[in-house]
C-alpha positions as CSV (number, residue, x, y, z in Angstrom):
1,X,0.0,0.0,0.0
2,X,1.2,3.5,-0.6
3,X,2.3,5.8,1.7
4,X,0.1,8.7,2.2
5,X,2.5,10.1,4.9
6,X,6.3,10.7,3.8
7,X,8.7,11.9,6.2
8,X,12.4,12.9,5.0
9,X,15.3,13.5,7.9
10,X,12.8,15.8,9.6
11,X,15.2,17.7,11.7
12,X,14.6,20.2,15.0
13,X,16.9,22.2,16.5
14,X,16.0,24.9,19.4
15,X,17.8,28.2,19.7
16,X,19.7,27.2,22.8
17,X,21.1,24.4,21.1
18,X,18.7,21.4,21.9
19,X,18.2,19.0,19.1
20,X,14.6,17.7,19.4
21,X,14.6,16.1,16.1
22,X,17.1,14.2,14.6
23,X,16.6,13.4,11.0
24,X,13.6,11.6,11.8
25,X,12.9,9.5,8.4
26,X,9.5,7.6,7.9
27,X,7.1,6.6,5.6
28,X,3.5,5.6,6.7
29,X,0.5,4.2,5.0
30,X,-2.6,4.6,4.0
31,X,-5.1,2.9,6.1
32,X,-2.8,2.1,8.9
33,X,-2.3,2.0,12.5
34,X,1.0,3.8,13.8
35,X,1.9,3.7,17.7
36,X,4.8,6.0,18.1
37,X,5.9,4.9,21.8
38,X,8.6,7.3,24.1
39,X,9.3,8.5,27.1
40,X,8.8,11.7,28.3
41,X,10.7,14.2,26.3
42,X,11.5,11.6,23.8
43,X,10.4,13.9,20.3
44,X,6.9,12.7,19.9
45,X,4.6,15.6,20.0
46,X,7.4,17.6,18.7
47,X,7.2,15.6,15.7
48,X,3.4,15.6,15.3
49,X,3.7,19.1,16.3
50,X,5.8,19.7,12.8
51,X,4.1,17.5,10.6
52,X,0.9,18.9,11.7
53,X,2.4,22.9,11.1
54,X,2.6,24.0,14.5
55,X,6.1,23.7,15.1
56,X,8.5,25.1,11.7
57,X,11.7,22.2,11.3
58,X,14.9,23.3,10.7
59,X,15.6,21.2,8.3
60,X,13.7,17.8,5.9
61,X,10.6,17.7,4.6
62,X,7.4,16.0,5.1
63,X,4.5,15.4,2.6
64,X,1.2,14.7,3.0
65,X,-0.7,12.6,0.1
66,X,2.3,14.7,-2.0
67,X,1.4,18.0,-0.4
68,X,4.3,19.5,1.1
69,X,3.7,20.9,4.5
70,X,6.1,23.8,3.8
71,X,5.1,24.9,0.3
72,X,2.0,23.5,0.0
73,X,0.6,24.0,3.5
74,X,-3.0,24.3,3.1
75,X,-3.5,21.3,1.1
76,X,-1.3,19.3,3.2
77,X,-3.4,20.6,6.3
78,X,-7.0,20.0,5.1
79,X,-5.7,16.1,5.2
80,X,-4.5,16.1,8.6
81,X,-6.6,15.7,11.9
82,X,-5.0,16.4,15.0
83,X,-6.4,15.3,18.9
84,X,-3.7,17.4,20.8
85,X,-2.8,16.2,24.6
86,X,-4.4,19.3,26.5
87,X,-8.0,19.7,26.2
88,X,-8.6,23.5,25.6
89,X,-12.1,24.4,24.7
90,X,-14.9,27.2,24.6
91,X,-16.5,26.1,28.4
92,X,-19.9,27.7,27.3
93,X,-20.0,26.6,23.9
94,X,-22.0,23.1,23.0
95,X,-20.8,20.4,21.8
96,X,-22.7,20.4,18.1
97,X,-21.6,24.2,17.8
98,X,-18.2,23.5,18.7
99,X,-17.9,20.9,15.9
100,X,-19.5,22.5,13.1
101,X,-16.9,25.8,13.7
102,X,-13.9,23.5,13.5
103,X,-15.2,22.1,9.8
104,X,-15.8,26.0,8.8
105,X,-12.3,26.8,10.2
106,X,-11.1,24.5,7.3
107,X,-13.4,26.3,4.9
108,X,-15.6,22.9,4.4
109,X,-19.3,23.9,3.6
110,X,-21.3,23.9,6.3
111,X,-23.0,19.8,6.6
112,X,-24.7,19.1,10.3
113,X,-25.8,15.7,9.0
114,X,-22.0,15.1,8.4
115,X,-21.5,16.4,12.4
116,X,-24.4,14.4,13.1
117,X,-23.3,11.1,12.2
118,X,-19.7,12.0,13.9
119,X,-21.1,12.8,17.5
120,X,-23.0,9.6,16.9
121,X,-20.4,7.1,16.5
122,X,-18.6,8.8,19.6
123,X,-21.6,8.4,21.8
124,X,-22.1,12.2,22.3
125,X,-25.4,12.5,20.2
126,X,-26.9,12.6,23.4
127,X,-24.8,15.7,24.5
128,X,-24.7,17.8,21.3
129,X,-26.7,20.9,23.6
130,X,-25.0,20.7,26.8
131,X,-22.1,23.2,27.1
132,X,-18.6,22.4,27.2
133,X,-18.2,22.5,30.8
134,X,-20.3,20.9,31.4
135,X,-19.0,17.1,30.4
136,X,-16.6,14.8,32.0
137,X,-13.1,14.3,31.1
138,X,-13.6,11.8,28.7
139,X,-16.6,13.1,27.2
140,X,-13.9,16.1,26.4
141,X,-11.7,13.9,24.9
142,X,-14.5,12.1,22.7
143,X,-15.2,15.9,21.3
144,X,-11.6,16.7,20.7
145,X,-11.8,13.6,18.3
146,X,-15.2,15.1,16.6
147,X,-13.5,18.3,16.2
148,X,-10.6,16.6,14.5
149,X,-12.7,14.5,12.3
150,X,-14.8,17.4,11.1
151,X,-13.2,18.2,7.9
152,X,-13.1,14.4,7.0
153,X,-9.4,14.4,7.1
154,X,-7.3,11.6,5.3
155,X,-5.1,11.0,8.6
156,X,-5.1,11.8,12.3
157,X,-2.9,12.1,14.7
158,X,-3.6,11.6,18.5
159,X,-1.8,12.9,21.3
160,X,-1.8,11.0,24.2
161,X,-5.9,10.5,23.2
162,X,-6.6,8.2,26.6
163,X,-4.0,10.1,29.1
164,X,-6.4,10.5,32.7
165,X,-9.3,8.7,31.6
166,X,-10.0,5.2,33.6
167,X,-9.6,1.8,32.0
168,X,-13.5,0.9,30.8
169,X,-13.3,4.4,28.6
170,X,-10.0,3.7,27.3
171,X,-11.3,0.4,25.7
172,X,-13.9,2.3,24.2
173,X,-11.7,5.1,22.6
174,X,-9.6,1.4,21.3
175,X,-12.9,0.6,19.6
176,X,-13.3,4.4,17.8
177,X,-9.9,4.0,16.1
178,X,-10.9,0.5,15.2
179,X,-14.1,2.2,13.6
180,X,-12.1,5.1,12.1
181,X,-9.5,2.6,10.6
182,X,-12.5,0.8,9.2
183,X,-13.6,4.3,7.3
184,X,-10.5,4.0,5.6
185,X,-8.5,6.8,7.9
186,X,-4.6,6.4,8.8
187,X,-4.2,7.2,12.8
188,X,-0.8,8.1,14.6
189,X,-0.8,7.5,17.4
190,X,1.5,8.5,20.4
191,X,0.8,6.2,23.6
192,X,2.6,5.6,27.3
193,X,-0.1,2.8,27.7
194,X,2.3,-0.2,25.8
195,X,-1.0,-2.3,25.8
196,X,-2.9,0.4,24.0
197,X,-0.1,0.0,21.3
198,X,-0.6,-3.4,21.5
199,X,-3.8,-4.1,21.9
200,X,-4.6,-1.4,18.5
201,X,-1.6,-0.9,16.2
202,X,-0.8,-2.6,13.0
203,X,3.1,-1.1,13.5
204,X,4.9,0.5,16.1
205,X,7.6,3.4,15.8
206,X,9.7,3.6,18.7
207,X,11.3,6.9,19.9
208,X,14.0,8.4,21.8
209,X,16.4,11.6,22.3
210,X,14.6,12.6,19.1
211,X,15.8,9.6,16.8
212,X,13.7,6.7,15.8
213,X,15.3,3.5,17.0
214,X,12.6,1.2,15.0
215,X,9.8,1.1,13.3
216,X,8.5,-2.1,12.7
217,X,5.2,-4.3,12.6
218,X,4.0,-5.0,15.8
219,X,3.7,-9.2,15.0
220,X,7.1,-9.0,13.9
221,X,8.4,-7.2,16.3
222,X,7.4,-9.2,18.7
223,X,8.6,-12.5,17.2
224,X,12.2,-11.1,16.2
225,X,12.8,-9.1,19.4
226,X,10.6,-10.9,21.8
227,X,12.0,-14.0,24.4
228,X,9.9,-16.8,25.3
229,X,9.9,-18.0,29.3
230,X,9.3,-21.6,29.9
231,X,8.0,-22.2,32.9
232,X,8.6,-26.1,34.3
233,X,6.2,-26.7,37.2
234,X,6.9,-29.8,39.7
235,X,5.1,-32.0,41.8
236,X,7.2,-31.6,44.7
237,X,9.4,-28.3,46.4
238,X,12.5,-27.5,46.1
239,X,14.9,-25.4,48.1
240,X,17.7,-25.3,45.1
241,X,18.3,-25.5,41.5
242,X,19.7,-28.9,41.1
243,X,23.9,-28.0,39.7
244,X,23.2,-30.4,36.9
245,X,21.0,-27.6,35.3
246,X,22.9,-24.8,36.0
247,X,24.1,-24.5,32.2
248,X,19.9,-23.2,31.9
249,X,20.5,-20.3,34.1
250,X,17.4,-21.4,35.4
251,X,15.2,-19.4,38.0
252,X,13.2,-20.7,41.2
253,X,10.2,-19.1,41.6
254,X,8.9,-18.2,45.6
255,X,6.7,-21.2,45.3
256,X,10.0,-23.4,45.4
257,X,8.1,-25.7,42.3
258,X,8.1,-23.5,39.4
259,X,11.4,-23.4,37.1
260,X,11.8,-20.3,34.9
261,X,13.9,-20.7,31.4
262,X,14.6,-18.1,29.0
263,X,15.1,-19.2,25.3
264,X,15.1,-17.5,21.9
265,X,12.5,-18.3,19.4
266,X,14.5,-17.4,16.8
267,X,17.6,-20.0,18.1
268,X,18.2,-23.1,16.0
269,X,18.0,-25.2,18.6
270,X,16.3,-23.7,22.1
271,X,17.4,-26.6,24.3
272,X,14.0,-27.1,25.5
273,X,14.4,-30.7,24.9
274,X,17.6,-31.2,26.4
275,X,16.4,-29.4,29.7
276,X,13.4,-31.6,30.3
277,X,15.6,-34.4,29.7
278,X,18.5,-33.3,32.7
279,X,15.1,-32.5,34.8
280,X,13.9,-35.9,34.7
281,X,17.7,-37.2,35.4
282,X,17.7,-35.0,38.4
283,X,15.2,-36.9,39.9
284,X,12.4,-34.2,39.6
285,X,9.1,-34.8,38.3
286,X,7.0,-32.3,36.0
287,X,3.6,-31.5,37.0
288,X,3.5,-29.0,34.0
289,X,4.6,-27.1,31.9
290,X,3.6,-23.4,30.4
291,X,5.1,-20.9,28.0
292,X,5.2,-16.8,27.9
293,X,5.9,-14.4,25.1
294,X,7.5,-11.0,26.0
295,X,5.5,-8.1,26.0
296,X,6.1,-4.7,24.0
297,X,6.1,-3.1,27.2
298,X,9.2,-5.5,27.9
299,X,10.9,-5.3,24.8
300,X,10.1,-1.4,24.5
301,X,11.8,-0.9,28.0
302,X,15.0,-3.1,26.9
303,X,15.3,-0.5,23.7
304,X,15.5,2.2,25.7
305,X,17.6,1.3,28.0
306,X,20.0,0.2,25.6
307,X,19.6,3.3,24.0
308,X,20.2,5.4,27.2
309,X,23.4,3.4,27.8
């Protein structure tokens, strides 16, 4: 599929020196899901910020279904949706007004049955009269989104969309994108929840210190990067690790029966085999036996870190 989002060693430096991009290069697709995951400070709304006009780079480019966000900045902007982090809105405004002014900010014709069917599929319908103020947090959030989507941009980018709101509302904003990937738009998406990434996301871009370190699919990732734990459960306690396993680097879990080994899936061999063999020799018996995949959180952690070092 072809990209609708290109991204050329887009490049920010700050008067005082500080490099908050550097030569960020990325190409992203129509129709897909991009987590961008980082830690605080790490260059991701800086780089939304840019793409999206707010923020001028010092150097790259960036083109948005071939509009160029420099030269062409109006065409490239009546593509792009944008849910920032901070919700800033008219308190005494209502909701329906509030969305039909962001569509005529854009210079879209006026449509309410457009604005209809958008407050309906984020369950604020219901809500279109009631002023600003005078909704929750996550109602907020919801009409940051309809705000966004007025225009019927091609691609939107949220900020940090679930940041504050509890757990049962976040899997319902996990659902909209679902439903807004569905109506053919790309999302970006910038996360700290690493289960929203994975949970939602087709790839994920991972961030740092301004650079991207990866950007990869998520399956992939996960199988390439990612290190499965074997866990070998006995019948019995034990107080030690027998020395005839010690080549397994084995760990005893507090229950003193469950043995812990850490293999690569992409090894030619993974000794798996081998190890229940030398258990059995060591006079232990197996009451069973259960296997776990890394998390993203776990391999997205291990990036940094490495990164940091």
């Amino acid at each position: 599929m072809a990209a609708i989002l290109t991204i050329r060693e887009l490049r920010k430096t700050y008067p005082d020196g500080f490099q908050a991009l550097k030569g960020v290069t990325l190409d992203i697709k129509a129709g897909e899901i991009l987590a961008l995951l980082g830690p605080n400070g790490a260059g991701k709304t800086t780089l939304i910020s840019t793409i999206c006009g707010i923020i001028t780079p010092t150097s790259g480019s960036v083109t948005v279904d071939g509009h160029d966000i420099t030269t062409d900045f109006r065409a490239a902007r009546r593509l792009i949706g944008l849910v920032p982090q901070e919700i800033q809105l008219e308190p005494f405004e209502t909701v329906f007004n509030t969305v039909r002014f962001s569509r005529g900010i854009f210079g879209k014709p006026r449509n309410d049955a457009l604005i209809q069917d958008i407050l309906r599929k984020l369950s604020l319908w219901d809500k279109k009269d009631s002023p600003l103020k005078a909704l929750s947090g996550g109602m907020k959030r919801r009409v940051l989104i309809a705000k966004a989507l007025s225009h019927e941009p091609r691609v939107l980018f949220l900020d940090e969309p679930t940041a504050g709101v509890d757990v049962e509302l976040r899997k319902d904003m996990w659902g909209i994108v679902a439903d807004l990937k569905a109506d053919g738009v790309t999302i970006i998406l910038t996360t700290h929840y690493i289960e929203e990434a994975e949970a939602i996301a087709d790839r994920v871009g991972i961030i740092n210190h301004g650079e991207l370190l990866l950007v990869e699919d998520k399956a992939t990732l996960l199988a390439r990067m990612g290190e499965k734990q074997l866990d070998v459960i006995l019948t019995d306690t034990i107080d030690t690790i027998p020395d005839t396993l010690a080549p397994f680097n084995l760990s005893l879990g507090p229950d003193g029966k469950t043995l812990t080994y850490t293999y690569d899936t992409n090894a030619e061999r993974t000794g798996i085999t081998t190890l229940l063999q030398q258990v059995a020799a060591a006079g232990l018996v197996l009451a069973d036996v259960q296997t776990r995949q890394s998390t993203l959180e776990q391999i997205f952690v291990g990036l940094v870190r490495e990164d940091a070092a």
